[in-house]
C-alpha positions as CSV (number, residue, x, y, z in Angstrom):
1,X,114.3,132.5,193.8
2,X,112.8,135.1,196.1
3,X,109.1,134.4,198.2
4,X,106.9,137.3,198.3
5,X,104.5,136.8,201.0
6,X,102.1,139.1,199.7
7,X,101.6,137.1,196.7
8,X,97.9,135.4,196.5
9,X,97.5,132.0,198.2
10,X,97.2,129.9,195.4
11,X,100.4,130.9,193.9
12,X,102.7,130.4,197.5
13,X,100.7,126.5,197.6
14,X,102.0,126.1,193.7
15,X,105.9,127.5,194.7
16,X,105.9,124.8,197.7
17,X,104.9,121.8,195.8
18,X,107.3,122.8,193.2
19,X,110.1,123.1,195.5
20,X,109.2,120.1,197.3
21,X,108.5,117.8,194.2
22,X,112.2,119.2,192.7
23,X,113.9,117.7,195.7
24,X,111.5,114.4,196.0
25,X,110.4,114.3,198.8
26,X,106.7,114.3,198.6
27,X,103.8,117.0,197.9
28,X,102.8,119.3,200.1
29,X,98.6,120.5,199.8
30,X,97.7,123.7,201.8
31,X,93.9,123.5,201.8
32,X,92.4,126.8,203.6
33,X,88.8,126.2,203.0
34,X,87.9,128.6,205.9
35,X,90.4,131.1,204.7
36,X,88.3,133.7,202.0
37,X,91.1,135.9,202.0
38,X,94.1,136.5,199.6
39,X,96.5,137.3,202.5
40,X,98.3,135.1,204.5
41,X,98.5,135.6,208.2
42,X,101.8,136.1,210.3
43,X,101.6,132.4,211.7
44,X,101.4,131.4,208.3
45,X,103.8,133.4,207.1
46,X,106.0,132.2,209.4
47,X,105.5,128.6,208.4
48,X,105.5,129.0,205.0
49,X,109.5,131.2,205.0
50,X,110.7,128.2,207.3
51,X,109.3,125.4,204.9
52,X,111.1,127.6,201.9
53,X,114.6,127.8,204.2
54,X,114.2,124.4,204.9
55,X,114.1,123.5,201.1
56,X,116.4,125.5,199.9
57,X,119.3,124.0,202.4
58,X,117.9,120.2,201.2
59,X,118.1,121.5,197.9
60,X,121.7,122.7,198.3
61,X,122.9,119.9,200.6
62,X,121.3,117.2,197.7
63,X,123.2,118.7,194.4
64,X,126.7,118.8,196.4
65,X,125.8,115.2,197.2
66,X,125.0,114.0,193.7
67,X,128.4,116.0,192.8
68,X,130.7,114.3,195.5
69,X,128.9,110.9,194.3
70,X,129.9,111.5,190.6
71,X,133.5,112.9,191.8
72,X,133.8,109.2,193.4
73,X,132.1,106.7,191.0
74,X,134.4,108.6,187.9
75,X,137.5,108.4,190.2
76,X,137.3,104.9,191.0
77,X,135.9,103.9,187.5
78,X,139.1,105.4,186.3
79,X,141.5,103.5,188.7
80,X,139.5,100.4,187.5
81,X,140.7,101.1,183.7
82,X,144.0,98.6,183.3
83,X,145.7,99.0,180.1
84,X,148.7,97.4,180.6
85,X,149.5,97.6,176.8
86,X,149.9,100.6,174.9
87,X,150.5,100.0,170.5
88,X,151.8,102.2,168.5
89,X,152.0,102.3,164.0
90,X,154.5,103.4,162.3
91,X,155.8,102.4,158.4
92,X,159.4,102.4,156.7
93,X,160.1,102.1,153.1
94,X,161.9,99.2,152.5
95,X,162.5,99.7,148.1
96,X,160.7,101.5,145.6
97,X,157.2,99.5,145.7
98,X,157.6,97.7,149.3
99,X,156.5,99.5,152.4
100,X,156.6,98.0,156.1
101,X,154.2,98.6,158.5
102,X,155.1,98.1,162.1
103,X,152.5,97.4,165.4
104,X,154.9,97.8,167.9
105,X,153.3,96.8,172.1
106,X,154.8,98.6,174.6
107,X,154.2,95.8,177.7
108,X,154.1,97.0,181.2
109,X,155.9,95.1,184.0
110,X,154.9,92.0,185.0
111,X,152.6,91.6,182.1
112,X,152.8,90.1,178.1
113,X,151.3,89.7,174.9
114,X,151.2,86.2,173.0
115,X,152.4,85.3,170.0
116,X,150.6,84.6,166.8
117,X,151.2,80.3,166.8
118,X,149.1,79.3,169.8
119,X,147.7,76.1,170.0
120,X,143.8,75.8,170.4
121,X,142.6,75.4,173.8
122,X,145.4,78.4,175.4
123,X,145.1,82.3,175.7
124,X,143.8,84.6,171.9
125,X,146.6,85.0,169.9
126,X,147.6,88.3,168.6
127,X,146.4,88.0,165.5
128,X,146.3,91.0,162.6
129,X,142.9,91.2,160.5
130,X,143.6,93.3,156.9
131,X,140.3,94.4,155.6
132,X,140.7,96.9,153.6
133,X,143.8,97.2,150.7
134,X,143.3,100.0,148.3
135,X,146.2,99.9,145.7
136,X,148.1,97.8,147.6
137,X,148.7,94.1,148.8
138,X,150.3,92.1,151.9
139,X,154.1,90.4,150.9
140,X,154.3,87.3,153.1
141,X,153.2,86.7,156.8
142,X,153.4,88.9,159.6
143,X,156.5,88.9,161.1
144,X,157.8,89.0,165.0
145,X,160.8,91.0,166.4
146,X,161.5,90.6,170.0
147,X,162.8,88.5,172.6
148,X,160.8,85.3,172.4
149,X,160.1,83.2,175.8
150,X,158.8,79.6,175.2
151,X,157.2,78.5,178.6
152,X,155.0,76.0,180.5
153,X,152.1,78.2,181.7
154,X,150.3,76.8,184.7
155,X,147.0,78.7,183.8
156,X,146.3,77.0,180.2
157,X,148.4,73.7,181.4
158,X,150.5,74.2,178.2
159,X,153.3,75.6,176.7
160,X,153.0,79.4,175.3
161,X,154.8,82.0,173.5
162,X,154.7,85.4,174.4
163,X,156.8,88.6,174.8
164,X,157.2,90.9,177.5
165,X,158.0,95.0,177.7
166,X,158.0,94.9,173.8
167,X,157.9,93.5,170.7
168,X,157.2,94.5,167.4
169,X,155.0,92.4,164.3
170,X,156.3,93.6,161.1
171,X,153.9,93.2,157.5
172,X,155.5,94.2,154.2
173,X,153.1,95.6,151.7
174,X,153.4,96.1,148.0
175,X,152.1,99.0,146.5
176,X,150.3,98.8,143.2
177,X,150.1,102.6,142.1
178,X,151.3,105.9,143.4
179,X,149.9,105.2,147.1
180,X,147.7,103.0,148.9
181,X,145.4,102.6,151.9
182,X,145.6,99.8,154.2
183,X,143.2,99.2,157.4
184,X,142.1,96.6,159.6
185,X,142.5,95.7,163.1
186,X,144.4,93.8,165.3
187,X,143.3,91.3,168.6
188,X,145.7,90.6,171.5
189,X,145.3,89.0,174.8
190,X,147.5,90.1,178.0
191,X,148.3,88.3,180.9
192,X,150.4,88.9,184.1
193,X,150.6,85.2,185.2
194,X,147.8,85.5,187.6
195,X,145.5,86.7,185.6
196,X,144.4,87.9,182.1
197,X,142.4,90.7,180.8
198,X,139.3,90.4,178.1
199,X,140.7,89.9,173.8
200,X,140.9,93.8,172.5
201,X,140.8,94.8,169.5
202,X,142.8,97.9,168.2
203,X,141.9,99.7,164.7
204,X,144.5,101.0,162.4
205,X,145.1,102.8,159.2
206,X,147.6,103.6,157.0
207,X,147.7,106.2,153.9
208,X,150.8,104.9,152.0
Protein backbone atom coordinates (compact mmCIF):
# COMPACT_ATOMS: atom_id res chain seq x y z
CA UNK A 1 0.00 0.00 0.00
CA UNK A 2 1.40 3.42 -0.85
CA UNK A 3 0.68 6.81 1.67
CA UNK A 4 0.12 9.87 -0.22
CA UNK A 5 0.62 12.69 2.04
CA UNK A 6 -1.34 15.06 0.10
CA UNK A 7 -4.36 13.09 0.57
CA UNK A 8 -7.16 15.06 2.78
CA UNK A 9 -6.87 14.57 6.66
CA UNK A 10 -9.75 12.53 7.17
CA UNK A 11 -8.70 9.84 4.84
CA UNK A 12 -4.62 9.52 6.34
CA UNK A 13 -6.76 9.28 10.19
CA UNK A 14 -8.99 6.32 8.40
CA UNK A 15 -5.57 4.52 6.74
CA UNK A 16 -3.86 4.60 10.38
CA UNK A 17 -6.67 3.11 12.31
CA UNK A 18 -7.01 0.58 9.67
CA UNK A 19 -3.49 -0.42 9.83
CA UNK A 20 -3.35 -0.33 13.42
CA UNK A 21 -6.66 -2.28 14.09
CA UNK A 22 -5.29 -5.10 11.26
CA UNK A 23 -2.37 -5.73 13.56
CA UNK A 24 -4.31 -5.35 17.11
CA UNK A 25 -2.86 -3.29 18.69
CA UNK A 26 -5.23 -0.51 19.59
CA UNK A 27 -6.89 2.55 17.66
CA UNK A 28 -5.24 5.45 17.02
CA UNK A 29 -7.67 9.07 16.85
CA UNK A 30 -5.93 12.12 15.26
CA UNK A 31 -8.27 14.93 16.41
CA UNK A 32 -7.04 18.42 14.75
CA UNK A 33 -9.82 20.57 15.87
CA UNK A 34 -7.56 23.71 15.39
CA UNK A 35 -6.41 22.50 12.12
CA UNK A 36 -9.06 24.04 9.17
CA UNK A 37 -6.92 22.96 6.61
CA UNK A 38 -6.76 19.90 4.26
CA UNK A 39 -2.97 19.68 4.31
CA UNK A 40 -0.87 18.20 6.69
CA UNK A 41 2.20 19.92 7.90
CA UNK A 42 5.92 18.71 7.59
CA UNK A 43 5.98 17.71 11.45
CA UNK A 44 2.98 15.86 10.82
CA UNK A 45 4.02 14.38 7.92
CA UNK A 46 6.83 13.19 9.49
CA UNK A 47 4.93 11.54 12.19
CA UNK A 48 2.41 10.17 10.25
CA UNK A 49 5.32 8.15 7.44
CA UNK A 50 7.08 6.83 10.72
CA UNK A 51 3.76 5.51 12.35
CA UNK A 52 3.12 3.80 8.71
CA UNK A 53 6.98 2.33 8.73
CA UNK A 54 6.46 1.37 12.00
CA UNK A 55 3.26 -0.70 11.00
CA UNK A 56 4.24 -2.08 8.21
CA UNK A 57 7.51 -3.85 9.85
CA UNK A 58 4.85 -5.08 12.91
CA UNK A 59 2.79 -6.18 10.22
CA UNK A 60 5.57 -8.16 8.47
CA UNK A 61 7.33 -9.28 11.66
CA UNK A 62 3.53 -10.66 13.00
CA UNK A 63 2.47 -12.94 9.76
CA UNK A 64 6.18 -14.57 9.73
CA UNK A 65 5.35 -15.27 13.38
CA UNK A 66 1.94 -16.76 12.97
CA UNK A 67 3.80 -18.87 10.02
CA UNK A 68 6.84 -20.15 12.16
CA UNK A 69 4.07 -20.94 14.90
CA UNK A 70 1.93 -23.10 12.40
CA UNK A 71 5.29 -24.61 10.94
CA UNK A 72 5.88 -25.85 14.76
CA UNK A 73 2.41 -26.86 16.21
CA UNK A 74 1.85 -29.12 12.54
CA UNK A 75 5.46 -30.48 13.05
CA UNK A 76 5.09 -31.59 16.46
CA UNK A 77 1.36 -32.58 15.97
CA UNK A 78 2.73 -34.92 13.37
CA UNK A 79 5.56 -36.52 15.45
CA UNK A 80 2.73 -36.96 18.10
CA UNK A 81 0.71 -39.30 15.43
CA UNK A 82 1.81 -43.10 16.54
CA UNK A 83 0.45 -45.63 14.32
CA UNK A 84 2.28 -48.51 15.21
CA UNK A 85 -0.13 -50.78 13.05
CA UNK A 86 -0.61 -50.48 9.47
CA UNK A 87 -3.76 -53.18 7.84
CA UNK A 88 -3.95 -54.04 4.71
CA UNK A 89 -7.29 -56.19 2.50
CA UNK A 90 -6.90 -58.37 0.19
CA UNK A 91 -9.25 -61.55 -1.12
CA UNK A 92 -8.42 -65.09 -2.81
CA UNK A 93 -10.80 -67.43 -4.38
CA UNK A 94 -10.93 -70.37 -2.58
CA UNK A 95 -13.78 -72.63 -5.22
CA UNK A 96 -16.32 -71.50 -7.41
CA UNK A 97 -18.85 -69.78 -4.84
CA UNK A 98 -16.29 -69.27 -1.71
CA UNK A 99 -14.12 -66.18 -1.58
CA UNK A 100 -11.62 -65.27 1.44
CA UNK A 101 -11.02 -62.05 2.57
CA UNK A 102 -7.92 -61.36 4.41
CA UNK A 103 -7.10 -58.29 7.16
CA UNK A 104 -3.61 -58.74 7.44
CA UNK A 105 -1.66 -56.09 10.65
CA UNK A 106 1.65 -55.27 9.84
CA UNK A 107 2.96 -54.69 13.79
CA UNK A 108 5.85 -52.48 14.50
CA UNK A 109 8.57 -53.45 16.85
CA UNK A 110 8.07 -53.74 20.26
CA UNK A 111 4.35 -53.45 19.78
CA UNK A 112 1.03 -56.12 19.17
CA UNK A 113 -2.40 -56.67 18.43
CA UNK A 114 -4.68 -59.08 20.57
CA UNK A 115 -6.49 -61.73 19.64
CA UNK A 116 -10.21 -62.18 19.23
CA UNK A 117 -10.83 -64.61 22.70
CA UNK A 118 -10.06 -62.15 25.55
CA UNK A 119 -11.56 -62.46 28.66
CA UNK A 120 -13.60 -59.49 30.06
CA UNK A 121 -11.82 -57.23 32.25
CA UNK A 122 -8.25 -57.20 29.72
CA UNK A 123 -7.25 -55.08 26.68
CA UNK A 124 -10.36 -54.74 23.30
CA UNK A 125 -10.09 -57.55 21.37
CA UNK A 126 -9.76 -57.30 17.70
CA UNK A 127 -12.86 -57.94 16.79
CA UNK A 128 -14.53 -57.81 12.95
CA UNK A 129 -18.08 -56.11 12.64
CA UNK A 130 -19.90 -57.26 9.01
CA UNK A 131 -22.67 -54.80 8.33
CA UNK A 132 -23.30 -54.89 5.08
CA UNK A 133 -23.59 -58.33 2.79
CA UNK A 134 -25.02 -57.76 -0.59
CA UNK A 135 -25.26 -61.19 -2.44
CA UNK A 136 -23.22 -62.70 -0.24
CA UNK A 137 -22.80 -64.42 3.35
CA UNK A 138 -20.00 -65.19 6.02
CA UNK A 139 -18.87 -69.30 6.06
CA UNK A 140 -17.76 -69.88 9.66
CA UNK A 141 -15.75 -67.70 12.17
CA UNK A 142 -13.02 -65.55 11.53
CA UNK A 143 -10.02 -67.18 11.46
CA UNK A 144 -6.24 -66.41 12.85
CA UNK A 145 -2.86 -67.09 11.07
CA UNK A 146 0.21 -66.14 12.84
CA UNK A 147 2.44 -67.00 15.54
CA UNK A 148 0.34 -67.06 18.65
CA UNK A 149 2.05 -65.98 22.24
CA UNK A 150 -0.02 -66.92 25.28
CA UNK A 151 1.37 -64.68 28.23
CA UNK A 152 0.81 -63.30 31.75
CA UNK A 153 0.55 -59.56 31.12
CA UNK A 154 1.42 -57.44 34.15
CA UNK A 155 -0.71 -54.49 32.95
CA UNK A 156 -4.35 -56.38 32.97
CA UNK A 157 -3.00 -59.00 35.80
CA UNK A 158 -3.99 -61.81 33.40
CA UNK A 159 -3.14 -63.92 30.81
CA UNK A 160 -3.51 -62.57 26.96
CA UNK A 161 -3.15 -63.56 23.52
CA UNK A 162 -1.78 -61.50 21.04
CA UNK A 163 0.64 -61.37 17.93
CA UNK A 164 3.48 -59.37 17.17
CA UNK A 165 5.05 -58.00 13.59
CA UNK A 166 2.04 -59.79 11.84
CA UNK A 167 -0.77 -61.74 11.61
CA UNK A 168 -3.40 -62.27 9.40
CA UNK A 169 -7.61 -62.98 10.31
CA UNK A 170 -9.02 -64.87 7.48
CA UNK A 171 -13.30 -64.81 6.79
CA UNK A 172 -14.59 -67.10 4.03
CA UNK A 173 -17.60 -65.75 2.25
CA UNK A 174 -20.13 -67.36 0.09
CA UNK A 175 -21.39 -65.69 -2.76
CA UNK A 176 -24.99 -65.96 -3.68
CA UNK A 177 -25.12 -64.54 -7.38
CA UNK A 178 -22.59 -63.32 -9.83
CA UNK A 179 -20.73 -60.91 -7.24
CA UNK A 180 -21.28 -59.42 -3.97
CA UNK A 181 -20.46 -56.58 -1.67
CA UNK A 182 -19.23 -56.92 1.79
CA UNK A 183 -18.39 -53.93 4.29
CA UNK A 184 -17.96 -53.31 7.86
CA UNK A 185 -15.24 -52.46 10.09
CA UNK A 186 -12.89 -53.79 12.26
CA UNK A 187 -11.63 -52.68 16.22
CA UNK A 188 -8.11 -53.43 17.52
CA UNK A 189 -6.25 -52.49 20.49
CA UNK A 190 -2.20 -52.13 20.48
CA UNK A 191 0.06 -52.27 23.14
CA UNK A 192 3.94 -52.20 23.56
CA UNK A 193 4.02 -53.56 27.15
CA UNK A 194 4.21 -50.25 28.75
CA UNK A 195 1.58 -48.84 27.38
CA UNK A 196 -1.47 -48.96 24.99
CA UNK A 197 -2.96 -46.76 22.48
CA UNK A 198 -7.03 -45.73 22.32
CA UNK A 199 -9.50 -48.94 20.41
CA UNK A 200 -9.50 -47.87 16.48
CA UNK A 201 -11.62 -48.71 14.28
CA UNK A 202 -10.66 -49.35 10.52
CA UNK A 203 -13.44 -49.41 7.56
CA UNK A 204 -13.36 -51.81 4.75
CA UNK A 205 -14.98 -52.88 1.63
CA UNK A 206 -15.04 -55.45 -0.69
CA UNK A 207 -16.73 -55.72 -4.36
CA UNK A 208 -16.57 -59.51 -4.88
Amino acid sequence: MSLSFDQPLGFVCETINFLLTEIEVGRLYLCLYNNKSWMINDELQTLIFIIYCSLSILAEMKYLLLLISFTLITTLTQAQIVEPVKWTFDTEKVDENTIAVTFTANVDEGWYVYAQDIADGGPIPTEFTFETLKGCATSGKVQEVGKVIKKYDGMFDMDLKYYKKQVQFKQLITVEGKGGVVEGYLTFMTCNGEKCLPPTDIDFKFEL
